[in-house]
C-alpha positions as CSV (number, residue, x, y, z in Angstrom):
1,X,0.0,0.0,0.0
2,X,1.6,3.5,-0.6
3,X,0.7,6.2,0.6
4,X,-1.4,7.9,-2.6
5,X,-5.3,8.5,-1.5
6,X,-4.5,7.9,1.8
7,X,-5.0,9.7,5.3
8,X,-1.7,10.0,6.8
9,X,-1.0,11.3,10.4
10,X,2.3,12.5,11.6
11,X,2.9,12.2,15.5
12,X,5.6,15.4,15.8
13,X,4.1,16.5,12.7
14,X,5.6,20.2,13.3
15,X,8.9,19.1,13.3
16,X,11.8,20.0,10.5
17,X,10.8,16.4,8.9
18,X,7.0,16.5,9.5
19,X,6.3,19.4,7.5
20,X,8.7,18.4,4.9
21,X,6.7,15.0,5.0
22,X,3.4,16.9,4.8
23,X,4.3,18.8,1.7
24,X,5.7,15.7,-0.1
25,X,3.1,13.8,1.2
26,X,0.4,15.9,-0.6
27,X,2.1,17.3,-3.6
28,X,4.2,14.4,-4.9
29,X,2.6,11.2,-3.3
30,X,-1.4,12.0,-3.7
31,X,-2.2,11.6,-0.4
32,X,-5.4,12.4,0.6
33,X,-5.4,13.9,4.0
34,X,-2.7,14.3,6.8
35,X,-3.0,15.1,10.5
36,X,-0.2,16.6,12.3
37,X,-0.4,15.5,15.8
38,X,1.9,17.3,18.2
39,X,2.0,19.1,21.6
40,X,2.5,22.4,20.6
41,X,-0.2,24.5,19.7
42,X,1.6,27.7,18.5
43,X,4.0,25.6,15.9
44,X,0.5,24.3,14.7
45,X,-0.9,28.1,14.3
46,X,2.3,28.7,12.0
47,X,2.1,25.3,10.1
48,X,-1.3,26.0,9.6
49,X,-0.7,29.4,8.1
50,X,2.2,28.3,6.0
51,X,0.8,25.9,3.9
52,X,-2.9,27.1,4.2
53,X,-4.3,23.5,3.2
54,X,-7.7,22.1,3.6
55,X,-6.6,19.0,3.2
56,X,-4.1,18.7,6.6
57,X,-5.6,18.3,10.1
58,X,-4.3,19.5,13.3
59,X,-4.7,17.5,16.5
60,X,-3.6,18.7,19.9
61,X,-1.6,15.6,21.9
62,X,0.8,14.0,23.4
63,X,2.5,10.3,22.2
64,X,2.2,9.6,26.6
65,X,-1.4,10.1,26.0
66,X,-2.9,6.9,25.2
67,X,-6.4,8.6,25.1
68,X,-5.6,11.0,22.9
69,X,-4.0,8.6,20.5
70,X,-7.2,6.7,20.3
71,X,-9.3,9.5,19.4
72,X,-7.0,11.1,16.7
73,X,-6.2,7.2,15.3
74,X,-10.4,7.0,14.7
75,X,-10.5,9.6,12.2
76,X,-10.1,6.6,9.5
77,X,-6.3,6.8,9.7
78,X,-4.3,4.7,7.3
79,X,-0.8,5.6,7.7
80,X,1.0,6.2,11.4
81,X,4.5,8.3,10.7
82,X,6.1,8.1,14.3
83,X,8.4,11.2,14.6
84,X,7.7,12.5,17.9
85,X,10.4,11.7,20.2
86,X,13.1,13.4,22.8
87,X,16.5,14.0,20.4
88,X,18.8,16.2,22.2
89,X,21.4,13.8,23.8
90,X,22.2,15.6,27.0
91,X,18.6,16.5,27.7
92,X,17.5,12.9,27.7
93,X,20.9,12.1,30.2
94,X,19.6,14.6,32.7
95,X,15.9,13.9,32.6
96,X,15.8,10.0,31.5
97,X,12.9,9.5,33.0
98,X,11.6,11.5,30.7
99,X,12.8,10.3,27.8
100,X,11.9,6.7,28.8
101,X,8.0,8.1,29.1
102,X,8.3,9.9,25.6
103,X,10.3,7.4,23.5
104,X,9.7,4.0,24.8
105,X,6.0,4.1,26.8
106,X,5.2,6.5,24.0
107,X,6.2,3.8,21.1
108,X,3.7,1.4,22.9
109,X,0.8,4.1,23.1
110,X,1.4,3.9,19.5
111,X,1.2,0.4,18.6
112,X,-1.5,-0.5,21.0
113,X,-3.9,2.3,19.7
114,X,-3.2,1.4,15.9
115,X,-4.0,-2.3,17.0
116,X,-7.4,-1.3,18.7
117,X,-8.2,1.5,16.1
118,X,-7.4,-0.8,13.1
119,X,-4.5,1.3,12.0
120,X,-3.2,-0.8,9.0
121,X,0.5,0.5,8.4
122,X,2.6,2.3,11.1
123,X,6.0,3.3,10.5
124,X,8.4,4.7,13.3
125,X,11.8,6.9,12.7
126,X,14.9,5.5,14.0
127,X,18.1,6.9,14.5
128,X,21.7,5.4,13.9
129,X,22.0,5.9,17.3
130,X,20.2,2.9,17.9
131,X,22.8,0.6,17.0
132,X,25.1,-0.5,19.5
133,X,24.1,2.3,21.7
134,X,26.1,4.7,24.4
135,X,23.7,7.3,25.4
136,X,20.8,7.3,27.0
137,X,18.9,8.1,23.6
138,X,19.9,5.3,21.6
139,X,18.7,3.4,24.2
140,X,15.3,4.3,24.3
141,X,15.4,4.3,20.1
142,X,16.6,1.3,20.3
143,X,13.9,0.1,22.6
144,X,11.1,1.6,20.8
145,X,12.5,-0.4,17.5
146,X,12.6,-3.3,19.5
147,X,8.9,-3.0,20.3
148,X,7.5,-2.0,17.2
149,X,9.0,-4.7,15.4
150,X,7.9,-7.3,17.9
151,X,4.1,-5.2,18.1
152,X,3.6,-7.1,14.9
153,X,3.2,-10.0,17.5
154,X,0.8,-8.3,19.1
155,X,-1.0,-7.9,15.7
156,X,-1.5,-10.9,14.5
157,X,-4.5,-11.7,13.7
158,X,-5.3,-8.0,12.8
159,X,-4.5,-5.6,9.5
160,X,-1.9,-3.9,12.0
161,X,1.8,-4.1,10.4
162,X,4.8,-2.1,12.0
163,X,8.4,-1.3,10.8
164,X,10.9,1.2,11.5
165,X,13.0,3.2,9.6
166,X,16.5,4.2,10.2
167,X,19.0,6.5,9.3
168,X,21.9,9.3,10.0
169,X,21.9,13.1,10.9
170,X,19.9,15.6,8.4
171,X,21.1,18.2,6.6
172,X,20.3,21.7,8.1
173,X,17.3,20.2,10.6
174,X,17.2,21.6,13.9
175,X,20.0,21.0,16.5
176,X,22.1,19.1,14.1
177,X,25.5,20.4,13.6
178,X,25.4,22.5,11.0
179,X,23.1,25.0,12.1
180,X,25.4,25.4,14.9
181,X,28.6,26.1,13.4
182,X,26.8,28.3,11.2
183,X,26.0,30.5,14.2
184,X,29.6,29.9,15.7
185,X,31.3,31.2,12.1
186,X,29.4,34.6,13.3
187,X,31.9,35.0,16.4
188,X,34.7,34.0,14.4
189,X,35.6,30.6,16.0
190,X,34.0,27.1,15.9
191,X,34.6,23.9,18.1
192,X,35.4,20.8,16.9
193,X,35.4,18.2,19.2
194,X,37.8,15.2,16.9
195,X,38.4,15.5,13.7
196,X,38.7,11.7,13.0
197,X,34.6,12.1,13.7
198,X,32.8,10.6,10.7
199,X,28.9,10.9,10.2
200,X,25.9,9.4,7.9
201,X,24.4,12.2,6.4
202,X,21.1,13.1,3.7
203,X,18.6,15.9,3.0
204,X,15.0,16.6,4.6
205,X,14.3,15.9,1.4
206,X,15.3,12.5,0.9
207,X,14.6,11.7,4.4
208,X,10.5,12.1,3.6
209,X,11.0,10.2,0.3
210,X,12.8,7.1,1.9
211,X,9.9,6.8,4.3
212,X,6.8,7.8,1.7
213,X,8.6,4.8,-0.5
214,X,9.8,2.4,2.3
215,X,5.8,2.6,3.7
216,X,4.9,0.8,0.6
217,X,7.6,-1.5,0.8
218,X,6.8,-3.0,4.1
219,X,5.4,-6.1,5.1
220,X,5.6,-6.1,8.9
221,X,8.6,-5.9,11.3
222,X,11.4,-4.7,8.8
223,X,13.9,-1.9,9.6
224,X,15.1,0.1,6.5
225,X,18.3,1.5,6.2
226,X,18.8,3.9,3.1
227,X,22.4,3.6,1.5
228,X,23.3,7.6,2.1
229,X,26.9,9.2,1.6
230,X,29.5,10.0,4.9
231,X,31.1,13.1,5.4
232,X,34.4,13.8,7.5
233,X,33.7,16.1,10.2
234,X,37.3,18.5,8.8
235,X,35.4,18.5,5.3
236,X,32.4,19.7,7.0
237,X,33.9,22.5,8.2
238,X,35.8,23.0,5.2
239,X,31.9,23.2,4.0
240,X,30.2,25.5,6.4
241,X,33.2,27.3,7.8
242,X,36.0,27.7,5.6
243,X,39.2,29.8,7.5
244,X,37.3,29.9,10.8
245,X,39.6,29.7,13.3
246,X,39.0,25.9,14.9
247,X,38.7,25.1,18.6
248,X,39.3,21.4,19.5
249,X,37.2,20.7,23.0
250,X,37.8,16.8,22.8
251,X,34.5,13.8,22.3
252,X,31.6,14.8,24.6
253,X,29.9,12.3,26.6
254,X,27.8,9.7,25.1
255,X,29.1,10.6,21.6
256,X,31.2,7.8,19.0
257,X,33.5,8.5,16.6
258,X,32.1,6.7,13.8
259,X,28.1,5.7,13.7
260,X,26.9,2.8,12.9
261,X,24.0,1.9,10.6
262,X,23.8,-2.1,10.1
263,X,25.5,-3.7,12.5
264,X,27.9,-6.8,12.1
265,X,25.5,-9.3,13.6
266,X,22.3,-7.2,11.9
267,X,24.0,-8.0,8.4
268,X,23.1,-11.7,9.1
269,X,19.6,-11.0,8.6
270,X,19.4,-7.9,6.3
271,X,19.6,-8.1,2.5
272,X,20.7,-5.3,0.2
273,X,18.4,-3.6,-2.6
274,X,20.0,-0.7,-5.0
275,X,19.4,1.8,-2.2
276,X,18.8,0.3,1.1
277,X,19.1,-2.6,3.0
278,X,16.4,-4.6,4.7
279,X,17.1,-5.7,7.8
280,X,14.6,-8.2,8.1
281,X,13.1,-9.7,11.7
282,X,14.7,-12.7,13.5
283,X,11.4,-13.3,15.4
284,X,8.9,-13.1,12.9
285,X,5.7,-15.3,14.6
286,X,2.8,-13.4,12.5
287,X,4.5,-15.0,9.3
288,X,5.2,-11.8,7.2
289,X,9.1,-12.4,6.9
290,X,9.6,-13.0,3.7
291,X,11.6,-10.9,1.5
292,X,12.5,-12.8,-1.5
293,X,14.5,-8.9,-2.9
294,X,17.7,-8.2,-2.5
295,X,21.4,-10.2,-1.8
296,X,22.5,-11.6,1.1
297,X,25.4,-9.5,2.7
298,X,28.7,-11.2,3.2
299,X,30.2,-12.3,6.8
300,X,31.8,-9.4,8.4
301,X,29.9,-7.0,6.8
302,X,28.7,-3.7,8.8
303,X,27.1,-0.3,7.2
304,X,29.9,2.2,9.3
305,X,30.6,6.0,8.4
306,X,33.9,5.4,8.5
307,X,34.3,2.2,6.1
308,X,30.9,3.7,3.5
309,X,31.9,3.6,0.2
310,X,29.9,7.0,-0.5
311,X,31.0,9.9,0.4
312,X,30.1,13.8,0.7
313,X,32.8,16.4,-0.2
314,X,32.6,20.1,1.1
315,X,31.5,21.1,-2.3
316,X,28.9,18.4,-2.2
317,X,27.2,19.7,1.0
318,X,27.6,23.4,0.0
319,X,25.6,22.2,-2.8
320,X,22.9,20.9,-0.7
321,X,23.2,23.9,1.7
322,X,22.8,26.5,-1.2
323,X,26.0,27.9,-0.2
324,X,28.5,29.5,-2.8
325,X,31.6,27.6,-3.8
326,X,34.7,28.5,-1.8
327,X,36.8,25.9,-4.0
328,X,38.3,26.7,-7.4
329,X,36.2,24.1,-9.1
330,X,34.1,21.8,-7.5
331,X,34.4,17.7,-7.1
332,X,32.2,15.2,-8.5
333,X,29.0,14.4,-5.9
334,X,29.1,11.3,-4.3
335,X,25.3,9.2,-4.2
336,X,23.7,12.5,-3.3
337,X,20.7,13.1,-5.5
């Protein structure tokens, strides 16, 4: 089932990827109708003044709120985008509590009021901090994919399917770090905290696209990985900042030098298509597992930003930034579309 003719709703809906999802959603994808469900009611007010659409609904909740869930999931729902969540890496160390009620009891509002509303796909976004986690965030992402895979348990029997999507930091969203050195170039000195530091990186743009196109893919319990480009953390700056003077401040807590998107013993069960790999479910009891596309991976294998075989350049991301060259002529882009 894709998503054309269909009423979508976007938990976090007002978020950097929701209302990039929204537009895509109804301009390229014929959807019929999306609701934005999110907590806050004056990033609603904008949304709903920006795009000045009939066809997008707001709701007023909260992913802890089971009730609320219900009631918004009734309105003949067909699609469940899961984007609300607690991000910001130190916040979810100091209040984990918190983040445990939000990204983790919150994942299982979700999949028990699609179940009892008849919700037939749901997809949730993952993070590559999920895999092998060190912080308190990937934790709780890597709980909630644990349960929405294994919801599909909890489904059988019913129309209900779940999957996940996963991948790597977004061009430009909000508190990634190019915003931030963008502000820092302003006081004429950025921090950089190793310059080994590799990271998984694609566009808004191709963020919605992967998860408009991977919802029609699914057949229950998968986790879809899109093969996107690394980037050095010195060629970003090379990018965003070039001849900024360069602070180094050392790893911060709960931060990796490389980030991992398939792990070693995940590539035992995923398979590889053109442009993402499937990483398909180990426990699979409601008998949707096959996936007769894609190879097998070979032993060993693992989808790393350090060892990817795509990469970004600085005039790459300037290109995706809008930014003008700062290099005499610029390289060749590498799997950026």
């Amino acid at each position: 089932m894709s998503i054309s003719n269909k009423t979508i709703l976007v938990t976090g809906g007002t978020g950097s990827f929701g209302k990039r999802f929204t537009k895509m959603a109804l301009a390229e994808y014929g959807a019929e109708r999306v609701i934005v469900f999110s907590r806050d009611e004056l990033k609603q007010h904008e949304m709903r003044e920006h795009f000045n659409d009939s066809r997008i609904g707001f709701f007023i909740g909260d992913v802890r709120d089971k009730d609320r869930l219900y009631r918004a999931f009734r309105a003949d729902v067909d699609v469940v985008v899961h984007t609300a969540a607690l991000k910001q890496v130190g916040a979810c160390e100091y209040n984990p509590f918190e983040a445990v009620k939000t990204n983790i009891l919150g994942a299982q509002n979700i999949i028990e009021a699609a179940i009892d509303c008849g919700v037939p796909k749901v997809m949730a976004l993952s993070t590559d901090k999920a895999t092998n986690p060190v912080n308190l965030y990937g934790a709780t992402k890597l709980a909630a994919e644990k349960l929405f895979v294994q919801g599909n348990s909890y489904a059988s029997g019913t129309r209900t399917r779940f999957s996940c999507v996963r991948y790597g930091n977004v061009v430009g969203s909000r508190g990634s770090v190019v915003p931030v050195f963008q502000e820092q170039v302003k006081r004429g000195r950025i921090t950089v905290t190793d310059e080994r530091m590799t990271r998984f990186w694609l566009t808004q743009g191709q963020g919605a696209r992967f998860v408009a196109d991977s919802v029609g893919l699914m057949k229950g319990g998968e986790i879809f990985v899109p093969r996107i480009p690394s980037m050095g953390i010195m060629d970003l700056v090379k990018a965003v900042a070039p001849g900024v003077d360069i602070e180094h401040i050392g790893i911060r807590p709960g931060e990796k030098l490389h980030e991992v998107l398939v792990s070693i013993d995940e590539a035992r069960h995923t398979v590889e298509l053109e442009d993402m790999y499937v990483i398909k479910p180990e426990f699979h009891w409601w008998g949707t597992s096959s996936w007769a596309e894609g190879k097998t991976l070979p032993d060993g294998f693992s989808f790393a930003s350090n060892t990817n075989d795509r990469w970004l350049s600085a005039e790459d991301l300037r290109r995706l930034l809008g930014l003008q060259s700062q290099d005499p002529a610029p390289t060749a882009a590498a799997g950026v579309d």
